[in-house]
N, C-alpha and C positions, 0 to 999 in steps of 0.2 A: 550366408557366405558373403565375404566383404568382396562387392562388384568390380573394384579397385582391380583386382590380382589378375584380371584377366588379361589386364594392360600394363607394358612394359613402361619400365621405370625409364621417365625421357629424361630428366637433368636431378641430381641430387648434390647440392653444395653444404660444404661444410662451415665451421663456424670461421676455420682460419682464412678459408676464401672468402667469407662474408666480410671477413676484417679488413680480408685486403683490398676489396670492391669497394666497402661502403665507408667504415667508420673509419678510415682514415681522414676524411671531409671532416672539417667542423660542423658542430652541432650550432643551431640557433634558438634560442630563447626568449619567450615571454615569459611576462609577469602577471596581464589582463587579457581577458579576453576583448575587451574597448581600448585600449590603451594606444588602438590606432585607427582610423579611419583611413579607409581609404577613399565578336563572333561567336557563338553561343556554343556550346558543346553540341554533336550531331547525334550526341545520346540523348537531351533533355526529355524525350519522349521514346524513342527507340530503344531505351538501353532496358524497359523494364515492358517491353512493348514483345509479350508470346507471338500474337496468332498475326501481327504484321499491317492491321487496321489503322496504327496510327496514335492508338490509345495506350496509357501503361496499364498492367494490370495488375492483381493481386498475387502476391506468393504464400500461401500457406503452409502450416505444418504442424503433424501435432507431437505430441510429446512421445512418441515412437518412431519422429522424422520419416514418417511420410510427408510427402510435399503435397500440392496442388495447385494448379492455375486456375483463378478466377478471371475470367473476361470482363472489362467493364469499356463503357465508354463515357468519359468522364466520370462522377457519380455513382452509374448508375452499372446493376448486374446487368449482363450478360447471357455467360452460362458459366459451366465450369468443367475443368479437366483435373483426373489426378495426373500429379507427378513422379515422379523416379522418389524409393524411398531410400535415404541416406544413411549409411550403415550408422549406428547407434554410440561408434567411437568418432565420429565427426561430426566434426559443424558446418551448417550452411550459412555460409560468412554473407555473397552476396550475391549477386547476379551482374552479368555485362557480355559481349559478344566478342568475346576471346579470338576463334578462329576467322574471324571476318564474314559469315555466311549470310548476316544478316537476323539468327537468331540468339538471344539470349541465353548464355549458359550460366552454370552453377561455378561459383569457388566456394573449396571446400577448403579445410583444415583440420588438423588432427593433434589437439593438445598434448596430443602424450609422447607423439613420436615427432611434435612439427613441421610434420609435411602436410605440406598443400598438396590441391588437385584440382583439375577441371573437368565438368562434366558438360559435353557437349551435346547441347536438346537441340531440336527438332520440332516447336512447340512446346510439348509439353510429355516432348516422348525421348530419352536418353539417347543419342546413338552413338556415343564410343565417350573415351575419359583416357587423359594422360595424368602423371603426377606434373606439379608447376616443382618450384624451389622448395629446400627445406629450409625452414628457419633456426637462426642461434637461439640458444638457450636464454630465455626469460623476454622471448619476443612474442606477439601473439599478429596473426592475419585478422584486420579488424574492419575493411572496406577496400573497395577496389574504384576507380575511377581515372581517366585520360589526364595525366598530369603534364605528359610536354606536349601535346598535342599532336600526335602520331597518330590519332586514331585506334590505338591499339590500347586498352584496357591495365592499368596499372597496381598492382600491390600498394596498402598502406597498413604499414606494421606499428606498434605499440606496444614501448615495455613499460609497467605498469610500476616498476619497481623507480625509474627513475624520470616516468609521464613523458619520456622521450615518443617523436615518429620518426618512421624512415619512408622513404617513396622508392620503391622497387620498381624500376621500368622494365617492361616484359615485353616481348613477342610472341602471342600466342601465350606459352606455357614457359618460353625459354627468358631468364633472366637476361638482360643487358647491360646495366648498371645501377648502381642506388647511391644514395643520401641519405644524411639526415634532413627531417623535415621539421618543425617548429617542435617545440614541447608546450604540454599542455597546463596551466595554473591547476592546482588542486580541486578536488571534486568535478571535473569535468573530462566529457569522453566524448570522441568522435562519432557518432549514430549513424554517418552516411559519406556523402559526398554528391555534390552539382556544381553547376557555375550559375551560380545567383547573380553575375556582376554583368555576363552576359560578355565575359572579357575574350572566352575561348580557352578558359584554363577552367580544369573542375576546383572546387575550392572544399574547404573543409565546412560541414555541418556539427556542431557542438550542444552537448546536452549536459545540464547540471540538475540532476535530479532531488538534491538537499531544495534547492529552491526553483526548480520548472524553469529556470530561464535557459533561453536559446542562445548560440551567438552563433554566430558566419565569420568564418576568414577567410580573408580571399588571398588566394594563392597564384600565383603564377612559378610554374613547376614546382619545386619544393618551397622554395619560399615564399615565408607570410609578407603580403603586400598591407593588406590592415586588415583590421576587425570592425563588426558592428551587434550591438544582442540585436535577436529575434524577438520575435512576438513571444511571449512566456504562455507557458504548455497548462492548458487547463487541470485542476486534482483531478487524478483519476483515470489522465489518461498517459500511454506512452507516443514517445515521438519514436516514428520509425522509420525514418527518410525522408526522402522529398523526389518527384516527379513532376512533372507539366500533366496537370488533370485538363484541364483546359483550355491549352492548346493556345495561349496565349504567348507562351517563350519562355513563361517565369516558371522556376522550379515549385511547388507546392510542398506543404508540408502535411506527410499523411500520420494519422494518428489512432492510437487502439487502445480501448477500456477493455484490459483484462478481467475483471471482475464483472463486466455487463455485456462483454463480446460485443461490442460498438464500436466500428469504426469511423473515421474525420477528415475527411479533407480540409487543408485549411488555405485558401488561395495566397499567395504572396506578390508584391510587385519586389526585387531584391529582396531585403529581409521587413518588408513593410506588411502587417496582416491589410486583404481588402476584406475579404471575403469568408465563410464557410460554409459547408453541406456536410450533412450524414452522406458517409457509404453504407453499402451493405454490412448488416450485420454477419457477424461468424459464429458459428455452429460450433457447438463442448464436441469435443475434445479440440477441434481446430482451434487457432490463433493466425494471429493476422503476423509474416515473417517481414516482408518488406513489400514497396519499396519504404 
């Protein structure tokens, strides 16, 4: 049974109020992802941080979305917890701390009907869920992170049909206002969000999978202030976010071989590679979700 129903439906927006909130704004565009150069986020470590140590940890999930938290500190395991399993008609978009408690919750999404949701942990244990906004039609929830600096966790949407973003600013679960946010040059998608610039605005993290290269744009609220590529993403592996492994300020970028259940830490200073270590490996049927 979908864990959803037990909880009342807190806000549900239509397309025409979408229309009238967001896409009245001008849309802004690029062409490159380099085509420009240009206070830290109080997530860079908290926002992916379960048991409250300090450290980010592991989100897993297998292909019957059950979750799991892996405890790690920097590198290295831990222990580990299961998590809340996510009914089989949604996605677990991403993680960030919606209600303010201090712990990291789940956004969800729901392709068929475009409603969102948040599930609100406790660790690693569910203990209640609202629905967030529902999305227009050929929009999709594709990462979540502090865009005007409110502290408070924001929506970033993606229509695929014309590589536009929008940045939904929330409270909690309750919409406030939105934009549009940059659009994206062909063959490239959004994989996360941090502030690499260390400017106090989350920025966008970029993946082109035709060629493994990375880029960063840095954002301050919805707009692109510039771009720079990243370190280009080893064959073999996926790029799945980026965290402070350790605990230096700089987001890292974490990395997963599907085919050999190997995970990667890859250290960053901005979008500079220094560094890297294996994480722990993950277990068939699991897969490494975020961050």
């Amino acid at each position: 049974m979908n864990p959803l129903i037990q909880f009342r439906k807190s806000i549900a927006l239509t397309l025409i109020g979408f229309l009238l909130t967001c896409f009245a704004q001008s849309a802004q565009s690029v062409v490159s992802p380099t085509d420009g150069v240009g206070g830290q986020l109080p997530d860079v470590t908290q926002r992916y941080d379960f048991n409250g140590d300090g450290h980010p940890d592991y989100v897993l999930i297998t292909t019957f979305n059950q979750t799991a938290i892996w405890y790690l500190n920097n590198n290295v395991f831990l222990s580990g917890a299961g998590g809340p399993t996510v009914p089989l008609s949604w996605d677990l978009i991403d993680v960030a701390d919606f209600d303010g408690n201090g712990h990291p919750d789940y956004a969800l999404f729901d392709a068929n009907t475009r409603q969102t949701a948040i599930w609100y942990l406790n660790n690693n244990v569910l203990a209640t869920a609202a629905y967030g906004p529902t999305l227009p039609t050929g929009w999709s929830l594709v990462a979540v992170g502090d865009f005007n600096g409110d502290g408070k966790p924001d929506y970033v949407l993606y229509n695929s049909s014309t590589r536009q973003t929008a940045i939904w600013y929330l409270n909690n679960n309750v919409l406030l206002s939105a934009g549009f946010g940059p659009t994206l040059p062909v063959g490239w998608q959004v994989v996360g969000t941090a502030d690499f610039d260390r400017n106090g605005h989350a920025d966008y993290l970029l993946f082109r999978s035709a060629t493994r290269q990375t880029a960063i744009w840095y954002m301050s609220g919805r707009t692109r202030l510039g771009a720079v590529y990243g370190p280009t993403i080893a064959s073999g592996y996926d790029l799945r976010g980026a965290a402070d492994f350790n605990g230096d300020g700089h987001p890292d970028y974490v990395l997963f071989n599907r085919q050999m259940h190997l995970t990667a830490i890859w250290y960053l200073n901005n979008n500079v590679y220094v560094s890297a270590a294996f994480g722990p490996n993950i277990p068939v049927p699991w897969r490494l979700f975020l961050p």
